[in-house]
Z-matrix of the N, CA and C atoms (Angstrom, degrees):
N
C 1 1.455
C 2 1.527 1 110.95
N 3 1.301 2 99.95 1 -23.56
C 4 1.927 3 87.54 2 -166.83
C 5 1.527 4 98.00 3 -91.74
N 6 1.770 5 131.56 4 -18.19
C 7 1.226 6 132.80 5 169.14
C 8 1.804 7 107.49 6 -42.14
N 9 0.923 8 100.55 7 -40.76
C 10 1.677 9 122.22 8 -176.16
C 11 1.168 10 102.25 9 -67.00
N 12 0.924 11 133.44 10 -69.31
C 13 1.723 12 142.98 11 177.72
C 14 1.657 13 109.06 12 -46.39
N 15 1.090 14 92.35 13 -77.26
C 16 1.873 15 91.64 14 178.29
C 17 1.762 16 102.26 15 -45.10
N 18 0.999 17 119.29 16 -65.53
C 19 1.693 18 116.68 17 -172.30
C 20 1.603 19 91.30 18 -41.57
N 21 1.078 20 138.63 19 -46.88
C 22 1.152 21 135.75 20 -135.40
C 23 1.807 22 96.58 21 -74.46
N 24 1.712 23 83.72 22 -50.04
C 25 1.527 24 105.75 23 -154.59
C 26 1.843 25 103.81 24 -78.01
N 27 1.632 26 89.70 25 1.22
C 28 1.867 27 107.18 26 176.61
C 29 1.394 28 94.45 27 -92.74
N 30 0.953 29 145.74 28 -45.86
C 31 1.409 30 139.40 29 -159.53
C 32 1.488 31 101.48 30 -69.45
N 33 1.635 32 114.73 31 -74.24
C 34 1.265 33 110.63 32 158.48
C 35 1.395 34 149.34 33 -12.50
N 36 1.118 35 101.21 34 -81.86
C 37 1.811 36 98.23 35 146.23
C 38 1.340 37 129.70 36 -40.39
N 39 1.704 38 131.76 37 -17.46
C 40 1.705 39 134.06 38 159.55
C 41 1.398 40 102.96 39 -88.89
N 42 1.001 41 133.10 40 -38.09
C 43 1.585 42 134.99 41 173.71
C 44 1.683 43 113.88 42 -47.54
N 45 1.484 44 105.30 43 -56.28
C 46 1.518 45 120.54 44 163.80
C 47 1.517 46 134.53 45 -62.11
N 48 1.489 47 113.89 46 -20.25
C 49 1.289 48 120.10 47 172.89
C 50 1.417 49 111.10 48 -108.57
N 51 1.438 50 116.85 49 -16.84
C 52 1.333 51 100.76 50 151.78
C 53 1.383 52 131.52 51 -75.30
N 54 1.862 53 113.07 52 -24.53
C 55 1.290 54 97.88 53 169.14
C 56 1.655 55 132.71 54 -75.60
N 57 1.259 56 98.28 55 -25.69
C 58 1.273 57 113.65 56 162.83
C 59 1.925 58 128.24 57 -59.33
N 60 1.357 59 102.15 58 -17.65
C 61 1.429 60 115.49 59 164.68
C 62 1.465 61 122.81 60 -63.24
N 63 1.972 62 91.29 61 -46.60
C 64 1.409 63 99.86 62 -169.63
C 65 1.336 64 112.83 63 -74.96
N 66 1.443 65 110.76 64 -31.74
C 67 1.595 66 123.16 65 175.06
C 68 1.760 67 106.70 66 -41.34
N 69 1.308 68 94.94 67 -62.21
C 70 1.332 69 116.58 68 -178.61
C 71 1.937 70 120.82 69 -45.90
N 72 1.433 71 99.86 70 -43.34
C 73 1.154 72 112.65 71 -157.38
C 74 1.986 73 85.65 72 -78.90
N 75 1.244 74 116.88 73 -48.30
C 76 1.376 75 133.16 74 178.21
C 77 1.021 76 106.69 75 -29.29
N 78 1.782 77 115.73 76 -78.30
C 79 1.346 78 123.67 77 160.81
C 80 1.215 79 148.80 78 -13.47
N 81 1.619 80 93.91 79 -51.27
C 82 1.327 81 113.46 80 164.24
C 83 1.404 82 133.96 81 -42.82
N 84 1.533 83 86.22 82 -48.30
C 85 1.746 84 111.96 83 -153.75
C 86 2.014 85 91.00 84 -82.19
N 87 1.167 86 122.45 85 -48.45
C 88 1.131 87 125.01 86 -171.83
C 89 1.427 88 115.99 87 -59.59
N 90 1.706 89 119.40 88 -67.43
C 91 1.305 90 132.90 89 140.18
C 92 1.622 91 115.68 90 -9.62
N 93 1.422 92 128.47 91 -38.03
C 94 1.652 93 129.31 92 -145.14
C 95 1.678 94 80.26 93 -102.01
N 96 1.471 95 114.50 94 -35.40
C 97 1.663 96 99.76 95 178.91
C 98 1.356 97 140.88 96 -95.55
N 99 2.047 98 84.77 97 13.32
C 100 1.730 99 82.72 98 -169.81
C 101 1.825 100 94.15 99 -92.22
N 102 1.394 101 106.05 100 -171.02
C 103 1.406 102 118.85 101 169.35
C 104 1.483 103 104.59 102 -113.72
N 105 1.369 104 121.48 103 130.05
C 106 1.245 105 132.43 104 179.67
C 107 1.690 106 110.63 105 -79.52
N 108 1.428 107 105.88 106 116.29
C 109 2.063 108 124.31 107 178.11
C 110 1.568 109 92.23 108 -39.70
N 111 0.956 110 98.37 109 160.57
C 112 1.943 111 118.48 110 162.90
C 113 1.417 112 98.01 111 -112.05
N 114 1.388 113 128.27 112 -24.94
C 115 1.614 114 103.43 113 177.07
C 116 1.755 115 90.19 114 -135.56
N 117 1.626 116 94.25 115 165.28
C 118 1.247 117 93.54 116 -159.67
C 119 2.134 118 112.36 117 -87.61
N 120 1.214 119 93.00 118 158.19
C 121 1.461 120 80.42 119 -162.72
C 122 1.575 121 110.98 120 -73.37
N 123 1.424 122 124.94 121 -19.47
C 124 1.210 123 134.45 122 169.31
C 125 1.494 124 111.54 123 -75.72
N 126 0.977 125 134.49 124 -74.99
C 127 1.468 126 116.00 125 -174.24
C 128 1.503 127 131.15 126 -111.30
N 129 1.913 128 100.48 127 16.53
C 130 1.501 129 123.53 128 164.76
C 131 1.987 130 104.83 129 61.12
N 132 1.559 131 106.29 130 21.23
C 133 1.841 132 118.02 131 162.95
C 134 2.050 133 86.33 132 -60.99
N 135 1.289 134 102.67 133 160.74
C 136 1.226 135 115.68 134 148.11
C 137 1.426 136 133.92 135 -71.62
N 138 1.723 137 107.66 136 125.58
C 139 1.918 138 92.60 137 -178.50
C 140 1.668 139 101.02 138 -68.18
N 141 1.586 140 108.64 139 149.92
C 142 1.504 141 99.30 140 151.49
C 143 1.704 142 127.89 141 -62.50
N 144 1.319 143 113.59 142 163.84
C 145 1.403 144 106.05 143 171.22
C 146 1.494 145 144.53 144 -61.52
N 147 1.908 146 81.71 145 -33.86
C 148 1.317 147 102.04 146 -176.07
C 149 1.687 148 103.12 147 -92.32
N 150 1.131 149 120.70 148 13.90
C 151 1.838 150 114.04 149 173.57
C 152 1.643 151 79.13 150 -113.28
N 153 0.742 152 169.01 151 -56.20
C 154 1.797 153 165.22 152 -179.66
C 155 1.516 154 97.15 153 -36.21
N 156 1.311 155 119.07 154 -70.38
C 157 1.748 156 119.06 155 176.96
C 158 1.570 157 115.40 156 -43.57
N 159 1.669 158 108.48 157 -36.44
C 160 1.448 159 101.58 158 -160.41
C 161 1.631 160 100.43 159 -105.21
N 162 0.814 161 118.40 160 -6.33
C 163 1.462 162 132.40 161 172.47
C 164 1.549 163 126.54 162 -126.35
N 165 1.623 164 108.42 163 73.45
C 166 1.699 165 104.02 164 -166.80
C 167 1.834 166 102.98 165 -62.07
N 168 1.129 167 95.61 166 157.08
C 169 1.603 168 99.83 167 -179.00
C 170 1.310 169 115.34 168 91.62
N 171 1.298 170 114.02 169 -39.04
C 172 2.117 171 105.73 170 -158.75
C 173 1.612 172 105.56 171 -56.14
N 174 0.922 173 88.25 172 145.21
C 175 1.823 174 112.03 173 -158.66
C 176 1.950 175 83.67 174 -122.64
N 177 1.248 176 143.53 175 -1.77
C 178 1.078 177 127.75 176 174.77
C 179 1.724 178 112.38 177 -129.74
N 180 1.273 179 116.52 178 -178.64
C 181 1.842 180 127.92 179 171.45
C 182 1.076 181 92.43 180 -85.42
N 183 1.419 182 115.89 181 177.59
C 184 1.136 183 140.24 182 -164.07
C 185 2.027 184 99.64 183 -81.96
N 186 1.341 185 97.68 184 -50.25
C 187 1.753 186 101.46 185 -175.52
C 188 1.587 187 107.46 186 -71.98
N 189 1.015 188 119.14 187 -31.07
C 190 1.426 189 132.58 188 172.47
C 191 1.720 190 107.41 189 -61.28
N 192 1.024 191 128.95 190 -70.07
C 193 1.554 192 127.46 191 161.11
C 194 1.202 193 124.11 192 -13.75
N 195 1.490 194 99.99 193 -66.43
C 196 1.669 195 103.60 194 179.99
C 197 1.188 196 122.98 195 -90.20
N 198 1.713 197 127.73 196 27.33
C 199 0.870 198 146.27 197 164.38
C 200 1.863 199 104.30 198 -103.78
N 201 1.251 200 96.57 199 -12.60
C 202 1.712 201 101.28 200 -167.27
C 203 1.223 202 107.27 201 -99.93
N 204 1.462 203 106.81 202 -45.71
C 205 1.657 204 117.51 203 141.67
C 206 1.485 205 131.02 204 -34.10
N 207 1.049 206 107.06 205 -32.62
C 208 1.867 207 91.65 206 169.96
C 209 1.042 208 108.38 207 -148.52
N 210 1.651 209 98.73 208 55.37
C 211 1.721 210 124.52 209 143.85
C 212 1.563 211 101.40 210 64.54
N 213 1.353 212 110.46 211 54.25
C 214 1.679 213 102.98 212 -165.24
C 215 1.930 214 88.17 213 -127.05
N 216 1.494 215 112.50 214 0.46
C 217 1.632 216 90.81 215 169.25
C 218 1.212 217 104.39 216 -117.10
């Protein structure tokens, strides 16, 4: 019975990391065409350069994000 289970609980786990790939890969692709703001669109601080390089697209600051992140703007 537990041969069953583990296989089971193997499949699952490839089902989930592939969807999570595609999420990922999605992301990517959308993110890869935007142009990243120099100031942020919420409270118009300047982005740094080096969060613009490592994050194509971000349209926010760093404190602004994680405010955007847990649904706080």
């Amino acid at each position: 019975m537990m041969d069953l289970l583990d296989h089971a609980s193997g499949i699952e786990t490839q089902f989930t990391e592939m969807a999570l790939a595609r999420q990922l890969d999605a992301a990517s692709r959308q993110t890869g065409n935007q142009t990243s703001a120099t100031e942020c669109a919420e409270c118009g601080d300047a982005i740094p350069q080096k969060r613009r390089q490592h994050i194509p697209g971000c349209q926010y600051c760093t404190p602004c994000q994680e405010l955007a992140d847990k649904g706080k703007l």
